[in-house]
C-alpha positions in Angstrom: 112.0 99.3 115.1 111.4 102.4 117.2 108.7 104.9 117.0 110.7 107.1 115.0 112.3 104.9 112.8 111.0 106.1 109.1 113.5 104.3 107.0 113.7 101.2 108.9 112.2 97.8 107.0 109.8 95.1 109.2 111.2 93.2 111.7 113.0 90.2 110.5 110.5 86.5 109.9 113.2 84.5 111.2 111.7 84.5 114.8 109.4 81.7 114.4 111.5 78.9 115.8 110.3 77.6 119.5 114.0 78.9 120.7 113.6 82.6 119.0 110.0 83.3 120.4 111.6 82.9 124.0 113.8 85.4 123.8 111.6 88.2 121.6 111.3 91.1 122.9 107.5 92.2 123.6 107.7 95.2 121.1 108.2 93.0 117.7 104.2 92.5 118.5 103.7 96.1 117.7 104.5 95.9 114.3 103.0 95.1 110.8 105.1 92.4 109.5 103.3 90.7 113.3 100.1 90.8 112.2 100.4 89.4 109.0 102.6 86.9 110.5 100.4 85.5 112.7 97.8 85.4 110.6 99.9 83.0 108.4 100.4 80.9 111.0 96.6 80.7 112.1 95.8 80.1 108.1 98.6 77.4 108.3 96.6 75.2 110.8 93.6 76.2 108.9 94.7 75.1 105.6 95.9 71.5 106.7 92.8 71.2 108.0 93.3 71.5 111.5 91.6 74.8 113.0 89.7 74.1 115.6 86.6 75.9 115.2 86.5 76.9 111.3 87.1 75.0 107.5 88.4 76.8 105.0 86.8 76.2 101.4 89.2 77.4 98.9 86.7 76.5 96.1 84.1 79.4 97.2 87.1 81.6 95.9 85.7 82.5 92.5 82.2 82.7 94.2 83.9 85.8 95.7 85.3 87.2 93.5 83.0 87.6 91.3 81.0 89.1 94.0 83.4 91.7 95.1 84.1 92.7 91.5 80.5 93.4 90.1 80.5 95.5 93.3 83.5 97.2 92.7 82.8 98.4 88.9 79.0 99.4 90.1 80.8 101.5 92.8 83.5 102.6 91.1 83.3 102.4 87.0 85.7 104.6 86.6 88.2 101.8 88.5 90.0 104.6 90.4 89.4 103.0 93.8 90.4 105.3 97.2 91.8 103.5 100.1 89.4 102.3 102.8 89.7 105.2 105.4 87.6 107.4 107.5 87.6 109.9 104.4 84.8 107.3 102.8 82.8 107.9 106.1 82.7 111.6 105.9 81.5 111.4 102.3 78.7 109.3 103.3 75.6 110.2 100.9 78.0 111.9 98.3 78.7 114.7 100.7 82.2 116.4 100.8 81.6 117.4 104.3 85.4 118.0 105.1 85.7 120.8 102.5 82.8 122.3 103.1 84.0 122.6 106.6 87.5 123.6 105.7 86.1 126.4 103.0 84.3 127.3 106.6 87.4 127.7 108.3 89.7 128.9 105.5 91.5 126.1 105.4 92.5 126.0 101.6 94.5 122.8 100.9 95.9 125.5 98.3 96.6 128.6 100.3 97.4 126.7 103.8 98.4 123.2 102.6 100.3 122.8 106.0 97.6 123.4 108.1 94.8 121.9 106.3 97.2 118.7 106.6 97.1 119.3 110.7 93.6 119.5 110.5 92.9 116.8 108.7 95.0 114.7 110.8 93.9 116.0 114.0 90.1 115.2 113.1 91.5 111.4 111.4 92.9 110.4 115.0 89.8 111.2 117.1 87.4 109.8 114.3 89.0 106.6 113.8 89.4 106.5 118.4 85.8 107.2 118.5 84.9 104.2 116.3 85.1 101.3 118.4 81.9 99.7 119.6 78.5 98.4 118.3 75.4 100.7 118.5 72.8 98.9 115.9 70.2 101.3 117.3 72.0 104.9 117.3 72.2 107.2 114.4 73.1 110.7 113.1 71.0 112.8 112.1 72.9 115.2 109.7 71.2 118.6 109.6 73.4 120.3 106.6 72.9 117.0 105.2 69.2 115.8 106.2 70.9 112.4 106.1 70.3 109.8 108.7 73.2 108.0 109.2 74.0 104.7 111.2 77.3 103.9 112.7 80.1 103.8 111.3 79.9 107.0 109.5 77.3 108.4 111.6 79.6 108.7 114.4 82.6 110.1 112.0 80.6 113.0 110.7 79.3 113.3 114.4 82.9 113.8 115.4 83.3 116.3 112.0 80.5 118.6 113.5 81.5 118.7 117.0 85.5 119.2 115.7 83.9 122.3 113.6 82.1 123.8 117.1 85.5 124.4 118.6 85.3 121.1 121.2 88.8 119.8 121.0 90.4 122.8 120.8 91.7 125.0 123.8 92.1 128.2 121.1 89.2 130.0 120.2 90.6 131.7 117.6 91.9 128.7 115.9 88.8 126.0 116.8 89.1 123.8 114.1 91.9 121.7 116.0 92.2 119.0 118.4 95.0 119.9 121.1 96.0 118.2 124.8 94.3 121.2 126.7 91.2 120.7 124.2 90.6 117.1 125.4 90.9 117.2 128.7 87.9 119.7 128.5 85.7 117.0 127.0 83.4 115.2 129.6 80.1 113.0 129.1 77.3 115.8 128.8 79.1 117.1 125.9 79.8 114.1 124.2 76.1 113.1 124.8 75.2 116.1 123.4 77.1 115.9 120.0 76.3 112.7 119.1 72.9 113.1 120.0 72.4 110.5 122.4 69.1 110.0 124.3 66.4 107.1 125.1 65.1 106.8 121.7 69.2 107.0 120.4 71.1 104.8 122.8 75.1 104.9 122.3 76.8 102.4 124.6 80.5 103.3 126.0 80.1 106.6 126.8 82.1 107.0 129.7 85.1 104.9 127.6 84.8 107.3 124.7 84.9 110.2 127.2 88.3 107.9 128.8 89.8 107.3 125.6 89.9 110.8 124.8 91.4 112.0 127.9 94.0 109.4 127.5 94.7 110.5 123.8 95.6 113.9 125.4 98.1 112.3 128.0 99.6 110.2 125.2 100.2 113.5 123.3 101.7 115.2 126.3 103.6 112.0 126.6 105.1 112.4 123.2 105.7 115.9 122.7 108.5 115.3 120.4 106.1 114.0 118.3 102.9 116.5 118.5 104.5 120.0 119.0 106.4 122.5 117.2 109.5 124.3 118.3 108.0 127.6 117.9 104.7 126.4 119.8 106.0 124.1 122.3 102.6 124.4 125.0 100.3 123.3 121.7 100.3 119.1 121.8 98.2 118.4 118.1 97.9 115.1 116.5 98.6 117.0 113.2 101.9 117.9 114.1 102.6 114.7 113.1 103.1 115.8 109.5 106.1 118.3 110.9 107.8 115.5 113.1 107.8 113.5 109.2 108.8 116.1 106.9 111.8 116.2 109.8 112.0 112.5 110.2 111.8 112.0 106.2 113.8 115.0 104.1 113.0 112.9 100.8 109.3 113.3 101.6 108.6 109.0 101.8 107.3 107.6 104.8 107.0 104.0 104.8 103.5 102.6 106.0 105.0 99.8 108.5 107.0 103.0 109.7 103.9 105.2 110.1 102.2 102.0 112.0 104.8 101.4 114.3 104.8 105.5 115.1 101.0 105.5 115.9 101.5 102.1 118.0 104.2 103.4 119.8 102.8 106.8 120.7 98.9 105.9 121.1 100.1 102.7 123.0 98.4 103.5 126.2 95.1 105.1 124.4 94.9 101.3 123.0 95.5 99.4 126.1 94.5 96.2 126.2 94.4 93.5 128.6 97.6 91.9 127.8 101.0 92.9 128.5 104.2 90.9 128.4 107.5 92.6 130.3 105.6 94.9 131.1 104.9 96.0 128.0 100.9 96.9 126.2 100.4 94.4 123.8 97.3 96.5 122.4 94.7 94.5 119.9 97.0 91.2 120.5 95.4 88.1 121.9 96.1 84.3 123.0 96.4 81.7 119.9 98.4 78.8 120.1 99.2 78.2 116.5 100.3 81.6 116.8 104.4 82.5 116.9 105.3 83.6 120.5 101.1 82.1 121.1 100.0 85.8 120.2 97.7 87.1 117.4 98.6 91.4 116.3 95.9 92.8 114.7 95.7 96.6 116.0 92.9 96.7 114.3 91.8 100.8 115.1 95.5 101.2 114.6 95.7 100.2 111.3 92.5 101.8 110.5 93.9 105.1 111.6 96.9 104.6 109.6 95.2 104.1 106.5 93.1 107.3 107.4 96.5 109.4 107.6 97.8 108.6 104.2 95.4 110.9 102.2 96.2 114.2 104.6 100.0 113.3 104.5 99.8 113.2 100.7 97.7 116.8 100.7 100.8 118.1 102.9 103.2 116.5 100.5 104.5 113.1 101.8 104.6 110.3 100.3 103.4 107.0 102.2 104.9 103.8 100.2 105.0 100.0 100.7 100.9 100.5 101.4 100.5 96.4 100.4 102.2 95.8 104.2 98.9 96.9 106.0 96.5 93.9 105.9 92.9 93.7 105.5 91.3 94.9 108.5 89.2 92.0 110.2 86.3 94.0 111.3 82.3 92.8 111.2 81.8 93.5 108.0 85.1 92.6 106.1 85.2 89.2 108.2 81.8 88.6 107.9 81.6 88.9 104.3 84.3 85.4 104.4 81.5 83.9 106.6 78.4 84.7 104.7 80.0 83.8 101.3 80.9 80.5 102.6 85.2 81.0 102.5 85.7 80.4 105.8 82.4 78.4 107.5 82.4 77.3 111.6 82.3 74.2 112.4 79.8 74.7 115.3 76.5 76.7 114.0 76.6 78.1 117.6 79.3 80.4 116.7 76.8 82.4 114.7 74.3 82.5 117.8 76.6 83.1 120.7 77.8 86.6 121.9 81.7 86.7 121.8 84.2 88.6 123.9 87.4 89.8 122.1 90.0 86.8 123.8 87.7 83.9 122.9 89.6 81.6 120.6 86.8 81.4 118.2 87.2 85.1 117.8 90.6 85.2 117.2 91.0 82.3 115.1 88.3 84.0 113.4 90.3 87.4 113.0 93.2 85.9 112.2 91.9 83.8 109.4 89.9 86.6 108.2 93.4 88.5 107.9 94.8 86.2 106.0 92.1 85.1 103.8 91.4 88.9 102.5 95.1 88.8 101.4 93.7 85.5 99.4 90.7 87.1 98.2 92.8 90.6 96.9 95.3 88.4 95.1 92.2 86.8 93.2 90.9 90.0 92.4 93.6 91.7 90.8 94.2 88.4 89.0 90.9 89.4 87.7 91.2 92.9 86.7 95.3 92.0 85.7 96.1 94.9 88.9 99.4 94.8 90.4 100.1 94.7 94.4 101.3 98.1 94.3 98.3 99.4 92.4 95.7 97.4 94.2 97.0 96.7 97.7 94.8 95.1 100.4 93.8 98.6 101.5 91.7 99.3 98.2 90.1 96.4 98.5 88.4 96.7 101.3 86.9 99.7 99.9 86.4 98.6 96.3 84.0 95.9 97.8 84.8 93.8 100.3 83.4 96.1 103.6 80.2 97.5 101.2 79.7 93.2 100.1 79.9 92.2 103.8 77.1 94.9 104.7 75.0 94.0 101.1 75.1 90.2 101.7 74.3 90.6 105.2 71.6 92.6 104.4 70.4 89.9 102.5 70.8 87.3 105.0 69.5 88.7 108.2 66.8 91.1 109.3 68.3 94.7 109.8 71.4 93.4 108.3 73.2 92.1 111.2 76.5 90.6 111.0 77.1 86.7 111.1 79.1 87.5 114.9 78.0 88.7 117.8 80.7 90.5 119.6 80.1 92.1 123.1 81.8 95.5 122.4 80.1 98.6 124.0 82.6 101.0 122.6 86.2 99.0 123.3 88.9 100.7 121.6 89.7 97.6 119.3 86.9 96.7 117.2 85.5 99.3 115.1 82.6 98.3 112.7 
């Protein structure tokens, strides 16, 4: 599939054979069907009782289900469940801090439905980049708000105030935008100074944040047939995305393992990870034997941003379908939830004790079953309600429960609310909260 590819359907599942994964090319791991795919084949070994560091208990099943429902219908009674995206972030403490910020601006998604769209999109990508990373002891203080909020949405309405100052753009008529020229401007003072960073506020990762934006400018310099318009060739924007698709896609429909592969293709090097193969960024991939080809796909942040984009692209009038290919996103909270409600339980206690890097096996056996598993978990749960896949895809139910349950039971479980993994991850691009 290439990057700008709308129509195209997954890569084909017949790779799996020891003879096929020697002659796959690099780029069928930068891909959703590859993720979910993997996954499987982690769960396989898992199921059959052979995982090496985890048991799977099937029977704790209804256990969560139960707990993710009453949390759902206390959440949402109405049962009109968003998708799990940075938008839920910005909204934190029932604000609706993008409009009020786009009233601000006059960005009506009435009167400029094109632009809001860019806007929205531009802020998505550098919210969802700058999530990465744990910082249990940092916080936002929200001034409009008087909230106090930790990370994860502390930093994404951090990033919402400092996009509404005028930082990421190079125009200062037209601030409210994030262009190539805008990011390059952005150095560590600044970026201290906007999410409020001092002694008593620590935020590891600094200088990476500071990195990854810089590279997000080269990658839309890079691109330029992605992220500029004809008539304004010199402005690069993430949120010219939404013109390259309403080129790319006259009917209007996008589908999501089309709009994944774009952002992996063209934010490749803002995602770089340690492994390549030919050459070639593997991203959030990572060493598993039981794996096809012996590598796990998450792209994590990737996915996360992708789910993020379907709201604005809807506001602009596209259409995002097959939204059930995007998995569950295996994140601390998500993943932990399997842990703490006994799903998926190590079979060394140590797991829970040690601090983890991102390519120890534990780790990404641990992803990879927590992938699969929350496709288990969303097929129980619409069993429940009598929801369809296309109604309820895994997407909605990490924001109908299963993100919020992981953060209430651990709350439960462990002073401050800490997760049941310890990850060493000082603001890596892979592993947001």
């Amino acid at each position: 599939m290439t990057p700008l590819d709308i129509s195209a359907s997954p890569p084909s599942q017949a790779g799996n054979s020891p003879e096929s994964v020697l002659v796959r090319p690099p780029e069928e791991w930068l891909s959703a069907q590859a993720i979910r795919s993997s996954a499987s084949a982690v769960m396989a070994r898992a199921q059959a009782n052979e995982s090496r560091h985890f048991t799977w208990h099937p029977e704790r099943m209804a256990v969560a289900t139960a707990y993710v429902v009453a949390l759902m219908k206390e959440r949402y009674p109405d049962g009109l469940v968003p998708l799990y995206s940075i938008w839920r972030h910005v909204a934190s403490g029932d604000q609706n801090r993008w409009n009020q910020l786009a009233a601000e601006h006059g960005l009506s998604p009435e009167t400029t439905r094109l632009e809001h769209a860019r806007a929205q999109i531009d802020f998505a990508v550098v919210a969802a980049l700058m999530a990465g990373g744990q910082a249990p002891l940092w916080h936002y203080s929200d001034t409009s708000s008087g909230q106090h909020l930790p990370q994860p949405p502390g930093m994404a309405v951090a990033v919402l105030r400092w996009m509404g100052a005028g930082a990421f753009s190079s125009l200062s008529t037209h601030p409210v935008q994030v262009d190539a020229q805008g990011l390059a401007m952005v150095d560590g003072a600044s970026m201290n100074l906007a999410f409020q960073v001092g002694p008593n506020n620590p935020l590891p990762g600094i200088a990476m944040r500071v990195s990854a934006l810089h590279q997000l400018g080269l990658a839309l310099e890079q691109h330029a047939q992605l992220f500029s318009l004809p008539e304004a060739p010199g402005i690069l924007r993430p949120g010219h995305l939404v013109d390259t698709l309403f080129r790319l896609a006259p009917t209007g429909r996008i589908k999501a393992a089309s709009l994944l592969s774009m952002l992996l293709h063209a934010f490749g090097e803002v995602w770089h990870g340690p492994n390549e193969l030919n050459g070639v960024n593997l991203g959030d991939c990572w060493r598993h034997e039981a794996a096809p080809g012996g590598w796990v796909a998450f792209h994590q942040q990737a996915q996360w941003l992708a789910y993020s984009l379907i709201e604005p692209l809807q506001t602009a009038g596209l259409t995002v379908t097959d939204l059930d290919v995007l998995t569950g996103l295996p994140d601390l909270r998500n993943g932990g939830l399997l842990l703490d409600l006994g799903i998926l339980q190590a079979r060394d206690r140590a797991f829970h004790t040690q601090r983890w890097t991102l390519d120890a096996e534990a780790v990404v056996e641990w992803r990879a079953l927590s992938v699969a598993i929350l496709d288990h978990l969303a097929e129980s749960v619409r069993g429940e309600l009598g929801l369809t896949v296309e109604s309820f895809p895994v997407g909605r139910l990490m924001e109908a429960g299963t993100w919020a349950a992981g953060c209430k039971i651990a709350l439960a479980k462990r002073p401050a609310g800490s997760p049941p993994v310890q990850i060493d991850s000082d603001g890596a691009a892979f592993f947001p909260l």
